[in-house]
FIPASE-775167 format. One line per 5 residues: number of its first residue (from 0); their letters; for each residue x, y, z of C-alpha. Coordinates in nm, 2 decimals, padded with zeros to 4 digits. Layout:
<sites>
NUM> A> X,Y,Z ~ ...
</sites>
This chain:
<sites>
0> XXXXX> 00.00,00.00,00.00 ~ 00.07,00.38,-00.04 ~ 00.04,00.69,00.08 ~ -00.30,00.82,-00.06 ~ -00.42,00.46,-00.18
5> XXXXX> -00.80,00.41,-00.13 ~ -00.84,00.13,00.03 ~ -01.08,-00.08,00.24 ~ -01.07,-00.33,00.54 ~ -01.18,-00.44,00.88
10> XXXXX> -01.21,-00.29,01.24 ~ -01.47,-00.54,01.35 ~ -01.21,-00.65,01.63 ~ -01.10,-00.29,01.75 ~ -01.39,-00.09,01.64
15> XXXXX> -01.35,00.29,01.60 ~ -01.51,00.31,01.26 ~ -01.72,00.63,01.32 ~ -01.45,00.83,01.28 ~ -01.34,01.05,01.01
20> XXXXX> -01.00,00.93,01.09 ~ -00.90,00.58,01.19 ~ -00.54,00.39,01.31 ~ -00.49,00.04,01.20 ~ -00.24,-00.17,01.12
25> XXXXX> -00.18,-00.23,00.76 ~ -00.24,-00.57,00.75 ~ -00.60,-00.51,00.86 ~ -00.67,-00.32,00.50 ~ -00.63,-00.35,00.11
30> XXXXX> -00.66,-00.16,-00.20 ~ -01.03,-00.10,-00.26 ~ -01.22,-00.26,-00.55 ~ -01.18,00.00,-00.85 ~ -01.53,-00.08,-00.93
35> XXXXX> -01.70,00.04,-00.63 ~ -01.77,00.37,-00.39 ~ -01.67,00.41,-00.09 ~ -01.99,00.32,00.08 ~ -02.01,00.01,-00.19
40> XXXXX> -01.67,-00.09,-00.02 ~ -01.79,-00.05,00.31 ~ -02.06,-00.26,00.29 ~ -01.79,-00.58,00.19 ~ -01.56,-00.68,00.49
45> XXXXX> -01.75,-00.80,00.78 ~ -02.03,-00.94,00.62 ~ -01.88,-01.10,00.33 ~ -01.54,-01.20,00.46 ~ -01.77,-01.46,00.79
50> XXXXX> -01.92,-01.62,00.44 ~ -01.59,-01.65,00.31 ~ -01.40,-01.80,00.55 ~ -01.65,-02.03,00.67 ~ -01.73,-02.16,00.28
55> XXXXX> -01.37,-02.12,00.16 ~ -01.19,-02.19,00.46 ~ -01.35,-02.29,00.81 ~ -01.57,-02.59,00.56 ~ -01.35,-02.91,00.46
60> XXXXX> -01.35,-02.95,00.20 ~ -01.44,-02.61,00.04 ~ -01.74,-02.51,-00.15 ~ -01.68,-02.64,-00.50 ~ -01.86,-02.64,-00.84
65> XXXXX> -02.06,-02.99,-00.77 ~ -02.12,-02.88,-00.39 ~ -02.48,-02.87,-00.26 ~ -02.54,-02.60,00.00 ~ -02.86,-02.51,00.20
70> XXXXX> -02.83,-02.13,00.30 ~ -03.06,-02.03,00.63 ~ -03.14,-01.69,00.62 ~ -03.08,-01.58,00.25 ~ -03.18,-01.27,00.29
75> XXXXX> -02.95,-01.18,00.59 ~ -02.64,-00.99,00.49 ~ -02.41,-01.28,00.54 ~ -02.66,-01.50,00.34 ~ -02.67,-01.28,00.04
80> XXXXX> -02.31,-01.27,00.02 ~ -02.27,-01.68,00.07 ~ -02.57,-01.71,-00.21 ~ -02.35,-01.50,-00.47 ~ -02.02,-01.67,-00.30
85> XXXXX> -02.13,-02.02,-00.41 ~ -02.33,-01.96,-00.70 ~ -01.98,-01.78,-00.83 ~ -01.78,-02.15,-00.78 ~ -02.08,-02.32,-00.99
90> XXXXX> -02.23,-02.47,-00.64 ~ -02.58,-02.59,-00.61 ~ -02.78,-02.29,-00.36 ~ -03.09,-02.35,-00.21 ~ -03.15,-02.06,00.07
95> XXXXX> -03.44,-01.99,00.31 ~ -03.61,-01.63,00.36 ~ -03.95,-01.50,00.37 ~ -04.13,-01.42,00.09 ~ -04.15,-01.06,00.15
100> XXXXX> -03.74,-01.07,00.08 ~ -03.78,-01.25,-00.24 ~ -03.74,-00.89,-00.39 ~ -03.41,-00.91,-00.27 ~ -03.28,-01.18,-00.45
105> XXXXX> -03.43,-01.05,-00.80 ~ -03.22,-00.73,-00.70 ~ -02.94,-00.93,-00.76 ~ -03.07,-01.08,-01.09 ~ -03.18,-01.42,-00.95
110> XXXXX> -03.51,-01.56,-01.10 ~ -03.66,-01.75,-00.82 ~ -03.79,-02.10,-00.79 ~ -03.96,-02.27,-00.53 ~ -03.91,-02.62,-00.68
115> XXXXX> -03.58,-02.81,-00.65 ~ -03.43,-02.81,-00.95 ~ -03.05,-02.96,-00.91 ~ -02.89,-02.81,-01.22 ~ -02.59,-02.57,-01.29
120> XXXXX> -02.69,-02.47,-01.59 ~ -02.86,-02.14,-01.51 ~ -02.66,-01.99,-01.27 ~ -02.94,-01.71,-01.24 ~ -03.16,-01.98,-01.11
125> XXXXX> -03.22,-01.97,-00.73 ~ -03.43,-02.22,-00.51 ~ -03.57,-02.07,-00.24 ~ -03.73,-02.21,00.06 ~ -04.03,-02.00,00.25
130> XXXXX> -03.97,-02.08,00.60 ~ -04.30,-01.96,00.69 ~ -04.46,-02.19,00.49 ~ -04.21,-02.50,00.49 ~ -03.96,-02.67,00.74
135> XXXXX> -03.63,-02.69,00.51 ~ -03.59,-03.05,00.71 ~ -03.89,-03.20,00.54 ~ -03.86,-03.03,00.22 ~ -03.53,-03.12,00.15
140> XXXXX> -03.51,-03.48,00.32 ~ -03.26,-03.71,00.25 ~ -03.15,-03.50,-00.02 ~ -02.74,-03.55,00.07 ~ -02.65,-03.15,00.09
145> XXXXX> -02.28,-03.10,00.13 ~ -02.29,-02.81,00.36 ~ -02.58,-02.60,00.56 ~ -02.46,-02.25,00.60 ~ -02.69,-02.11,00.94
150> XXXXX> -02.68,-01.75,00.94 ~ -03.03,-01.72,01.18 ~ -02.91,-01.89,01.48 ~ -03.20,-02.19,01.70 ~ -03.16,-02.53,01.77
155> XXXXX> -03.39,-02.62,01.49 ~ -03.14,-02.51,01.22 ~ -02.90,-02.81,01.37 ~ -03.19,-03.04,01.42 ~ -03.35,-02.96,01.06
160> XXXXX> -03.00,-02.97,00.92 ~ -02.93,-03.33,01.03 ~ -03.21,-03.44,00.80 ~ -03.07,-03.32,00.51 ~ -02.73,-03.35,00.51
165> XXXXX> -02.50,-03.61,00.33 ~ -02.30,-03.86,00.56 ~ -02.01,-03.65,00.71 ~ -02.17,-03.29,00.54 ~ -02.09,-02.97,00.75
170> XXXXX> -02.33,-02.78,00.91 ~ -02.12,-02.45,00.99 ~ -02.32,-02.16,01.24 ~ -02.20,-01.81,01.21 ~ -02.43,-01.77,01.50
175> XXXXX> -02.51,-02.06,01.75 ~ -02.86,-02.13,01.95 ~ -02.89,-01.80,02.12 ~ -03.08,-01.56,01.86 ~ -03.07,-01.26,02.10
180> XXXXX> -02.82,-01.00,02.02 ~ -02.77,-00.99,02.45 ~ -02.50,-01.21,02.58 ~ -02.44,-01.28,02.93 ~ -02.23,-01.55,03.08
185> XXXXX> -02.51,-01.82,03.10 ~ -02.59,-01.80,02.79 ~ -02.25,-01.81,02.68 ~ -02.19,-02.09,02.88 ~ -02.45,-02.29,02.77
190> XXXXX> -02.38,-02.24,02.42 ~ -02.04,-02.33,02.52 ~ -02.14,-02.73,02.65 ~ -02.41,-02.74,02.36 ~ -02.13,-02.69,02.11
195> XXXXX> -01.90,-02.93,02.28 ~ -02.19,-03.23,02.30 ~ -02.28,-03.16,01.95 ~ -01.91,-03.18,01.83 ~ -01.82,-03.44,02.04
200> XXXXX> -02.11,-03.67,01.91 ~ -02.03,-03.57,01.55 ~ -01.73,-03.71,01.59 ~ -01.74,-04.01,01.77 ~ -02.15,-04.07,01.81
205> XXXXX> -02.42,-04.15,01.55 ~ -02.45,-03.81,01.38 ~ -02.25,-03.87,01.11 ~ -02.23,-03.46,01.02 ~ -01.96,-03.24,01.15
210> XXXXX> -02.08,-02.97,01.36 ~ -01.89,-02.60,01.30 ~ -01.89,-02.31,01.51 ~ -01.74,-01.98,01.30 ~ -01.63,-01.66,01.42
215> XXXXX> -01.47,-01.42,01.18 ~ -01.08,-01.32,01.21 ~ -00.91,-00.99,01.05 ~ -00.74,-01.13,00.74 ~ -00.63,-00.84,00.47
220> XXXXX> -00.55,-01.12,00.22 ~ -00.89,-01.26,00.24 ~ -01.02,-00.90,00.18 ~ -00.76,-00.86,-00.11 ~ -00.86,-01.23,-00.26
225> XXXXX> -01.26,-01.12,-00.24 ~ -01.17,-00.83,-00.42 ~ -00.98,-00.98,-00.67 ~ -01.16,-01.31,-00.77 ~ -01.52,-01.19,-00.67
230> XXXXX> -01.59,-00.75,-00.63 ~ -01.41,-00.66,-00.93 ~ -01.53,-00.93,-01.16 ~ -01.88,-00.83,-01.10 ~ -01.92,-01.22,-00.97
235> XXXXX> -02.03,-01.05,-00.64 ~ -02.19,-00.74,-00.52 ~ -02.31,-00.54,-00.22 ~ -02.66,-00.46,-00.17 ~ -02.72,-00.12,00.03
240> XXXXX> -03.08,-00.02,00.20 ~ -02.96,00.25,00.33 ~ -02.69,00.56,00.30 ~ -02.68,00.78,00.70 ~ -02.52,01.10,00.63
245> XXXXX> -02.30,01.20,00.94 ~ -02.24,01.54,00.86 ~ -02.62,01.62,00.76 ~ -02.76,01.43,01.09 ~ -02.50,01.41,01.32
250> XXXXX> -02.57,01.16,01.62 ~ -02.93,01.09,01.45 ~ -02.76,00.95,01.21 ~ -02.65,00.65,01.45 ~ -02.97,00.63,01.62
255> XXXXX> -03.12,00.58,01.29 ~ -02.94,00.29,01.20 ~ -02.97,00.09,01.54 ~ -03.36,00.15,01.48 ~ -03.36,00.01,01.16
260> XXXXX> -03.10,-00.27,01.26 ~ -03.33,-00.36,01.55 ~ -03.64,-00.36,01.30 ~ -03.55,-00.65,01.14 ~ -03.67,-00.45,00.83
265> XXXXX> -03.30,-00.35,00.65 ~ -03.33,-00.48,00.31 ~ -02.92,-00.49,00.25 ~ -02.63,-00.32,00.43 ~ -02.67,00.01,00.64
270> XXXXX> -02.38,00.27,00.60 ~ -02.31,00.51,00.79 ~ -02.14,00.80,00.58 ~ -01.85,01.01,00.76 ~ -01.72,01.26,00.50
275> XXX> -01.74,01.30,00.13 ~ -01.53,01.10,-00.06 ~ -01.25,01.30,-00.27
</sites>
C-alpha cells in the first residue's frame, strides 16, 4: 500500500469506525475494488469476509462447483453474500427467507424458484425455501447436501439440518442457539457445553455430520482475494438499504441505523457516511 491509496478493510475487532480518521495496522486493510464507492466498499468486509471463510476456509473441503449448500437466512447480509459466493464457484444454492425478501434476490438478478431443480446450468436460477410456509428438514429430506450455512441462529437449524445432510456434510453456524443480540455469561456458557456435546457426538456418536462453530478473524488477504476473484469481476456485489449521512444528521444518524437494525426490516447493508469522498 501507499500513501494516498483508497483502500478498504476491517475494524470489527478494534472498532472505531465512526471516525473520520481511523489507526490500524496495515495488515487489517487492502486496496479498494476499482469498481465500487466508498460506501459500496464498506458494505464488503464484515459481512462478506464470515461467508468467506467459513465456505472457503472454516468448511473441509471447500465449496466447490458440484457442492450442494442449504443457505438459512438468505436474505440476511451474510446469506446474500454466501448465495453469490457459491453460486460464483458453480455450487448448487438452495436458501431460506420470507417471501417478503424474495425482492431481494431479484435485485441481484436471481429468478426464483420454489421447486428443486438440481442443475448448474442457469446460474441465475435460485431455489428458495419459504420458511414460513415449509420446514427446510422435510422439504429437503434425505437429499445429501454437502454443507448448511446457518446464518439465523435456533436449535432447529441443527436439528433440521441433520435431516438433510450427506454422511459426514458440515453444518457450519455463524451464530449458535442464542438468537438474541444480548450475551451474558449463562448464555454463553451454555452455548459453550451445547457446542461441545454436538461436536463431540459428531465425531465419535451417530450423527455422522460435523458440527462447525465460526467466528470471523481480520485477514487483509482474504479481503484482497474477495476483491480480486469476486468484487471486481462483477461475480459478487453489495446490496445497500440504506446511506446515513454524518455530517447532515450528526448523532441521528446512528440512532437511525440501530432502529432500523433492530427492525429487522433493513433490506441490505446500512452505512453510515463520515465525510465525502474526494
Amino acid at each position: 500500500l501507499r500513501i494516498c491509496d483508497k483502500v478498504y478493510g476491517d475494524l470489527t475487532i478494534h472498532g472505531g469506525s465512526y471516525a473520520e480518521y481511523v489507526r490500524g495496522d496495515e495488515s487489517l486493510f487492502t486496496l479498494k475494488p476499482n469498481n465500487l464507492t466508498m460506501e459500496e466498499a464498506a458494505a464488503i468486509p464484515l459481512a462478506c469476509d464470515t461467508s468467506y471463510q467459513a465456505l472457503f476456509k472454516k468448511a473441509s473441503p471447500p465449496i466447490g462447483p458440484r457442492s450442494k449448500i442449504l443457505i438459512c437466512g438468505g436474505s440476511t447480509a451474510t446469506g446474500l453474500y454466501a448465495i453469490q459466493l457459491a453460486k460464483a464457484v458453480g455450487a448448487y444454492v438452495t436458501a431460506t427467507c420470507s417471501q417478503r425478501n424474495f425482492s431481494l434476490m431479484e435485485k441481484l438478478g436471481y429468478k426464483i424458484t420454489q421447486t428443486s431443480v438440481e442443475t448448474n446450468n442457469d446460474k441465475n436460477q435460485l431455489h428458495i425455501i419459504d420458511y414460513n410456509e415449509k420446514d427446510f428438514g422435510e422439504e429437503l429430506k434425505d437429499q445429501n447436501y454437502d454443507i448448511v450455512y446457518d446464518c439465523v441462529g435456533g436449535e432447529q437449524q441443527w436439528i433440521s439440518a441433520q435431516k438433510i445432510l450427506k454422511r459426514g456434510g458440515q453444518f457450519i453456524t455463524i451464530v449458535g442457539d442464542d438468537t438474541s443480540s444480548i450475551i451474558s455469561l449463562k448464555t454463553l456458557v451454555i452455548a459453550g457445553l451445547s457446542i461441545l456435546n454436538r461436536k463431540f457426538w459428531s465425531v465419535f456418536g451417530s450423527a455422522h455430520h460435523n458440527y462447525i462453530r465460526h467466528v470471523l478473524y481480520e485477514n487483509f488477504q482474504d479481503l484482497d482475494d474477495i476483491r480480486t476473484e469476486y468484487i471486481e469481476t462483477r461475480k459478487v456485489k453489495p446490496l445497500i438499504d440504506t446511506i446515513f449521512d454524518w455530517r447532515k444528521d450528526g448523532v441521528e444518524a446512528l440512532y437511525s441505523i440501530y432502529d432500523k437494525s433492530k427492525s429487522g426490516k433493513a433490506q441490505g447493508k446500512l452505512i453510515l457516511k463520515i465525510v465525502d469522498e474526494e
